[in-house]
N, C-alpha and C positions, 0 to 999 in steps of 0.2 A: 485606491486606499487599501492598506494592507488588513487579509480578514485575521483576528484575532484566534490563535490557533487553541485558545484556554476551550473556544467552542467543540472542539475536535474531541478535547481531552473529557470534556463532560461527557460526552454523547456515547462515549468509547467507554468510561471508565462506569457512569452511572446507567447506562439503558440495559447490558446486561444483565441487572440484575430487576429490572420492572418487571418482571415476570413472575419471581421466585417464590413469593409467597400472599398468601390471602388470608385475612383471618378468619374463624369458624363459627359462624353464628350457630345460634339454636332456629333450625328454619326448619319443621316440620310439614306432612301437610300429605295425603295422600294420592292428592291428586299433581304431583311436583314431581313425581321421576316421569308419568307421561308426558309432562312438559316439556320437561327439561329435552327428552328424545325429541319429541316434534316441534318444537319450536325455538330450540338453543341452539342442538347438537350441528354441526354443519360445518362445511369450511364458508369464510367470508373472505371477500376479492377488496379493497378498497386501498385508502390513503393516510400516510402517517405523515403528523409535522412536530419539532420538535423545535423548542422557544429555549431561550435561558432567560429567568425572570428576575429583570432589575427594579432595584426602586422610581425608573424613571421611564420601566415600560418592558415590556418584553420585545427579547433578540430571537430573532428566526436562526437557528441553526443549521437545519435542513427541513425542505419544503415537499411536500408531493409524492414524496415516496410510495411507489405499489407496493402495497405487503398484501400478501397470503397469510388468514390469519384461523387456525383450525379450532374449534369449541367441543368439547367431548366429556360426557358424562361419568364423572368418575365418585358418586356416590348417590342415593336416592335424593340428598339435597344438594348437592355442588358439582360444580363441573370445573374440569381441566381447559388451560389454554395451551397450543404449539403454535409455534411460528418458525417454520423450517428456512434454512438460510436469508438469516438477518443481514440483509447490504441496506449500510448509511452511502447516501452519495455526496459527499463533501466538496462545494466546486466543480470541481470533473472527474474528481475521483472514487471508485469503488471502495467503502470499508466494509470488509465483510466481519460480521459479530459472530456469527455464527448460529445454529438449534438453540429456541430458546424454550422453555415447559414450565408449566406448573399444575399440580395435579389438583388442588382441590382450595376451590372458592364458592362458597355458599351462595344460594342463590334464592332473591328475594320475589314474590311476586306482587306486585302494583296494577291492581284491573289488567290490561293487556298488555303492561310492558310487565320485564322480568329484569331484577339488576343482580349486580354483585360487587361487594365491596370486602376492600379489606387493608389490612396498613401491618408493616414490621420496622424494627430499628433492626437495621443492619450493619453490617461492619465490613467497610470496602476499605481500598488502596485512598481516595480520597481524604477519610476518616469516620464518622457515627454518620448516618445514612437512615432517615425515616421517609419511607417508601409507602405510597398510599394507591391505589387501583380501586378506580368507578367505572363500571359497565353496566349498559344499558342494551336490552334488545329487545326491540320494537318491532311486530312484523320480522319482515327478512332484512332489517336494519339493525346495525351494530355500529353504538356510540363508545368510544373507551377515552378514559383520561388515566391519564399516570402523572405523579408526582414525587421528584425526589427531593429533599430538604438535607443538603447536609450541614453536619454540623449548628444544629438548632438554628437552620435559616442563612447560614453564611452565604452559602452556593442553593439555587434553585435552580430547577429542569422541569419544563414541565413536554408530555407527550400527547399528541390529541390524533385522535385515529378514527376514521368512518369509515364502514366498510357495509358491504351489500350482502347477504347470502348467496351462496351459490344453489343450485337445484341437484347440481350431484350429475350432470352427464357432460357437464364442460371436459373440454380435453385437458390436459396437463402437456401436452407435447408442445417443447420451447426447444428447436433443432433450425439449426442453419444447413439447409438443402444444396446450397451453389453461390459460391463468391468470386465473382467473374469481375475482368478490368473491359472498356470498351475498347474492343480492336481497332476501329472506324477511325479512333483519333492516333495520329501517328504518333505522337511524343507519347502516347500510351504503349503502343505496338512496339516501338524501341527500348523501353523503359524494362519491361517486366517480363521476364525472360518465363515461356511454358505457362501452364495452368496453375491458380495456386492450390494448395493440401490442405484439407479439413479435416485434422485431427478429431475425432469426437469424444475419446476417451478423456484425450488431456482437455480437450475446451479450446484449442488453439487452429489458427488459420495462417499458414506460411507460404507465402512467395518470393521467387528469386529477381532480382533487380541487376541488368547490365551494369559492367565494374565505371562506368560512364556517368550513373545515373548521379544530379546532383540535389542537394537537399531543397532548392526552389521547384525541384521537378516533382518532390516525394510529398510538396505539401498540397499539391491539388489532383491527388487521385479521387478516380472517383469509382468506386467500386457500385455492383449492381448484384441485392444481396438474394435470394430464394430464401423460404420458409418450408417447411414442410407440411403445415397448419398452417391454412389460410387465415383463420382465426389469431393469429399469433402475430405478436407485429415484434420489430428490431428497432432500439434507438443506438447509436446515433440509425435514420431513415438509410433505406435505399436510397442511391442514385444521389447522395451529396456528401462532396470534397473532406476529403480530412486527410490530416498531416503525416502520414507515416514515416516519417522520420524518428516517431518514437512508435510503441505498440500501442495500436487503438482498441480498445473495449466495447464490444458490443453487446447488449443485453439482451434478449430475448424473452420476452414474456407472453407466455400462454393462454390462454381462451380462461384457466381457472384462477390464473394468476401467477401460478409459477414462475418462478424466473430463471436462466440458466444466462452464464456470463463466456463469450467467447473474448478472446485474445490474436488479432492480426496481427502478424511484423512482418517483416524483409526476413530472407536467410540469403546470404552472400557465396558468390563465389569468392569473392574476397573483402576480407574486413577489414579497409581503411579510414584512418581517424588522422586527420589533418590536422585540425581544430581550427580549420579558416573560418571555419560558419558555428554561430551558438545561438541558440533559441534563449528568450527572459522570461521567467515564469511571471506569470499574471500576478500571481498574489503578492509575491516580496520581493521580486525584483534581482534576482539572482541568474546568474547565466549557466548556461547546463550544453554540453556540443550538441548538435545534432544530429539524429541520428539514434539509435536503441542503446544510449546510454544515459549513466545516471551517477550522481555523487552524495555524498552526504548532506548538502547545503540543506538538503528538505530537513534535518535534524536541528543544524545551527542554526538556521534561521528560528526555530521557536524561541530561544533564549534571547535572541537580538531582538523580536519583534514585542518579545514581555520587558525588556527592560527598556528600548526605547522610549517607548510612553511611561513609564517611572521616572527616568532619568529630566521628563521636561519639569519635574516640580523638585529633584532631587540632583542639582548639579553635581554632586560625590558621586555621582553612580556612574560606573564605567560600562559605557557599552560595547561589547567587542567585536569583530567581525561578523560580519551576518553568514558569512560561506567563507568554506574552509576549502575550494575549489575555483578558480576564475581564471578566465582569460587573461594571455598578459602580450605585451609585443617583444618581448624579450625572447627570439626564436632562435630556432637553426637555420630553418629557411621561412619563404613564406611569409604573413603578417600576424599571424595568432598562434600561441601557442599555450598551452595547459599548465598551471602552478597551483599544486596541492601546498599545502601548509598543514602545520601542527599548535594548536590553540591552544591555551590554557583558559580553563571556565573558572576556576578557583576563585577570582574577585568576585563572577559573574553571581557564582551561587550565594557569595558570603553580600551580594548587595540584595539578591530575589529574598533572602530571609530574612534581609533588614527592611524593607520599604515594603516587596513584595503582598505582605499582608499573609491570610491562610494560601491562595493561590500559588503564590511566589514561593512559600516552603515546600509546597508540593513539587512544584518545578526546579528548586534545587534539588529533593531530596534523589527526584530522576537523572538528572543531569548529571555529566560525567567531571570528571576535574580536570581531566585531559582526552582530546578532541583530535583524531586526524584527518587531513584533509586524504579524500579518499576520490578514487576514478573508478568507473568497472561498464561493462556490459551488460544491462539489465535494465532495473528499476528500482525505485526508493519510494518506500511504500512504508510510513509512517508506525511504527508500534512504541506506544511511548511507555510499556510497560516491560517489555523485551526489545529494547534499541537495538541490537546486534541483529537482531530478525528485520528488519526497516531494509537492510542492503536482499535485493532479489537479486542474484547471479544467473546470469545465462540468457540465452536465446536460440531459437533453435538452430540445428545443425544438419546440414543433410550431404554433408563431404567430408575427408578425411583431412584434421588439419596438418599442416608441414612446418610451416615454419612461424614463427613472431619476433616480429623488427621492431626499430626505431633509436628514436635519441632522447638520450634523457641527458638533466644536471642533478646534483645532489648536496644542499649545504644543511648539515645537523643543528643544530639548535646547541646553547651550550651548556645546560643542566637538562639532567636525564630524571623523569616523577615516575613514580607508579602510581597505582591508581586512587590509592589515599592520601596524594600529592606529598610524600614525601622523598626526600631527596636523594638518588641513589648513586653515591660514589662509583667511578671508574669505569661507569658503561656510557659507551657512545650511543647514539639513535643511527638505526639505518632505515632506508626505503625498501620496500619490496615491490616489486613488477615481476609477475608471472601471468601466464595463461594457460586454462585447463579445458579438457573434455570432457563431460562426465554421463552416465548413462542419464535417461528424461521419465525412464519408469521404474518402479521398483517389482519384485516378482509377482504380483499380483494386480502389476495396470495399471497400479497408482501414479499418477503425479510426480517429479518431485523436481522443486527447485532449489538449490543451495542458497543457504546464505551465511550472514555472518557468524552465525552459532557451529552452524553444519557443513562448513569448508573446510576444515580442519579439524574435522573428528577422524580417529582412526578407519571408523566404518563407511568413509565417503562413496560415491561410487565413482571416482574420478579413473579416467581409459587412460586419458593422456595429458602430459602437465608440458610446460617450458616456461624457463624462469631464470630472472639473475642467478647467478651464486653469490652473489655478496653485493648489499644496500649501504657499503661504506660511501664517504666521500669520496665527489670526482672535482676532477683540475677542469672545470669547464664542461662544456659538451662531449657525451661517448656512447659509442653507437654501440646498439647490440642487435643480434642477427640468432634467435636461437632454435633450434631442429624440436618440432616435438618427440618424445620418448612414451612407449607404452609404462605404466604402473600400476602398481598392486598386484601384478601378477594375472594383467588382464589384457585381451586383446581387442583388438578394434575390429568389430564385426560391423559393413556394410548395411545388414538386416535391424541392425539395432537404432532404436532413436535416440540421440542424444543430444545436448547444450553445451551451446560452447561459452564461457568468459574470460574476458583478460581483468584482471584485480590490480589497481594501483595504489600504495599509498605513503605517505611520509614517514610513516614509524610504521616500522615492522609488527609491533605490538600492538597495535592501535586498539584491535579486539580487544586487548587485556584494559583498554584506556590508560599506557602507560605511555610514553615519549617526550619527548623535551620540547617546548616549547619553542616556534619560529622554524624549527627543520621544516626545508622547502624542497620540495620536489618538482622539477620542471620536467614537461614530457611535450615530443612534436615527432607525427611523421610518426605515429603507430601503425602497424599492420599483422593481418593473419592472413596467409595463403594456404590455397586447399589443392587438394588432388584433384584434377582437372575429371 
């Protein structure tokens, strides 16, 4: 059964701001700033679950969650909340919220418990927002409820959180020590080429896999993980299978609660993409290659999955492709091969704000009017308030690229939109296919991975590019074979870390959400070759 992604959008759009504010009682009382130090102040370890509440029962959104949640005295009667790196886990995935604070909520005493309350009408991206926070602190127990109402009750969230005090000498250390493959088993010993690398700055773990190895081989590794703090434990466990074929995420969480998020993938001696094999995502049923790659489909599938269920009471409602990405047997060689497409949402949005309800306006008002079907190396990692940030580019890279191949087809669509879907005489739609190097840190150790905002910013830090010159139509299948080139007046240093992606998609423009609708991109028999 498909999960409802409207869950996603609440939890993302309304939990940010449960924090933000408390209203300010008159709470006097001279013996309440000792209090508040000895018996409030502290960090707490525990569990956050988060509901959307229907007239017909509340829906679990996310369940379980370890939150690290800090209490700190910021007046002789109220005290401040933090919660340092907010991650919702949706399904199997990471959403990281981010530092969340509030500096001052009044605080009540009741014989031996102590609470705090307080309520704001707020004004989010959703619409009017009345935000309500109860806490309770019992002993070295910590009850909290949060409540968002928006829109006088339209939309409901509610949050519920238990957590324990800590004592103050638990560790904070959340480090992955040693991430080893078992040599003993052979199809392991041929598979994965040397020891793999624990980046710790970036949070990443990269191992090299013989040019042999194939995607049934990549989904029952079993890696065998060390801690550095015994105290500390990693999910997914030590010592059972998962799929690498895409990057797996391991969390880390420390003796106080902390949490620290690593990242495993494959780095290649060479990166080929056949598209014989594709994995089905669990939730909506969309297909994706196998392998450290990713397409837009995690975008267009929200629109499809909000109007499919509209559409059973409202037969006028048109619902469009769910993935703008899929397999096709239309090849060069081989039995699978790759078809981007370029969608128009225009109906999509103009049905979400007819039937849709308040919800459905909201998901038009994000929604694009025109949709590319999109390929790339990375990940797609949901941001429904900045979509162009959703495409994650790269993976890591630890050789000098040479060259990037393959065969593509290319048919335009035959009206060309921009992105207020009107109609733009005498420009054709093209495809683009390139693939880039780009540095992986910035001058101070940062992080950084490209995406769809910040791949074509002047200031990119891309080494080395290779790429069609021209996304016109082709007469059929045509093969390209292209050298990479140094750029910006940079060179490829050995010492340097960096990420490689190859970016595909039907309309050139597609960032801009301009392109004509139905241009089809066929791709088979991709490849990057490295210096040996």
């Amino acid at each position: 059964m498909k999960k409802n992604l409207f869950y996603y959008l609440f939890v993302v759009l309304c939990t940010a701001t449960l924090f933000t504010s408390c209203s300010d009682d008159d709470n006097k009382g001279s013996e309440l700033p000792g209090i508040i130090d000895n018996e409030i102040v502290g960090n707490y370890k525990g569990s956050m679950n988060v509901f959307y509440e229907l007239e017909t029962g509340d829906v679990p959104v996310a369940e379980n969650m370890l939150q690290k949640i800090t209490i700190k005295r910021t007046s002789d009667t109220a005290v401040g909340l933090e919660l340092k790196n907010f991650v919702i886990t949706i399904g199997t995935e990471n959403v990281t919220i981010g530092d969340l604070a509030v500096e001052n909520c009044p605080v009540v005493i009741d014989n031996n418990n102590y609470s705090f309350s307080g309520n704001e009408n707020l004004s989010l991206v959703v619409g009017e927002c009345a935000v309500s926070v109860f806490g309770v602190v019992s002993g070295s127990n910590l009850n909290l409820t949060i409540k968002v109402d928006v829109n006088g009750g339209t939309m409901k969230v509610r949050v519920e959180y238990v957590g324990t005090k800590l004592a103050g000498s638990e560790s904070s250390e959340a480090k992955i020590s040693s991430f080893i493959f078992d040599r003993n088993v052979a199809e392991v010993d041929s598979l994965v080429l040397g020891e793999p690398v624990i980046d710790e700055n970036a949070k990443t773990i990269t191992f090299v896999v013989a040019d042999t190895a194939k995607a049934e081989h990549l989904r029952i590794l079993v890696p065998t993980i060390a801690l550095s703090n015994e105290k500390a434990n990693v999910s997914p466990e030590s010592g059972t299978a998962q799929d690498f074929n895409s990057p797996v995420q391991y969390t880390v969480t420390a003796e106080d609660g902390t949490t620290v998020t690593y990242t495993a993938s494959i780095s290649f001696k060479e990166l080929a993409l056949d598209f014989e094999n594709w994995i089905q995502d669990e939730t909506y049923g969309y297909y994706t290659p196998a392998g450290s790659y990713a397409s837009t489909n995690g975008g267009s599938s929200i629109v499809y999955s909000s109007l499919e269920g509209i559409a059973k009471d409202n037969p006028d409602v048109v619902v469009p492709p769910y993935c703008v990405t899929y397999n096709t047997e239309d090849v060069k060689q081989g039995q699978r091969a790759a078809c981007l497409q370029t969608v128009s949402l225009a109906q999509a949005k103009a049905d979400l704000k007819k039937y849709g309800g308040f919800i459905g306006g909201i998901m038009a008002n994000m929604a694009p009017n025109i949709t590319a079907g999109s390929l790339f190396s990375g990940k797609f990692e949901l941001n429904a308030a900045k979509p162009l940030k959703s495409t994650k580019f790269g993976i890591a890279c630890t050789s000098k690229p040479l060259k990037f191949s393959g065969w593509y087809k290319y048919t335009p669509g035959e009206v060309y939109y921009d992105k207020d879907y009107k109609v733009v005489e005498g420009i054709v739609d093209e495809c683009d296919i390139y693939a880039i190097l780009y540095e992986a840190k910035d001058k101070d150790s940062n992080d950084i991975t490209l995406d769809g905002e910040t791949v074509n910013a002047s200031d990119a830090p891309i080494v080395m590019r290779a790429g069609i010159q021209s996304g016109v139509a082709t007469n059929g299948w045509v093969h390209f074979d292209l050298d990479f080139s140094e750029v910006n007046g940079k060179k490829y240093n050995a010492s340097t870390e960096y990420k490689i992606a190859f970016i595909c998609t039907s309309s050139k423009k597609g960032d801009a959400y301009e392109g004509a609708p139905n241009s089809t991109l066929m791709l088979d028999d991709l490849k990057i070759t490295f210096e040996k």
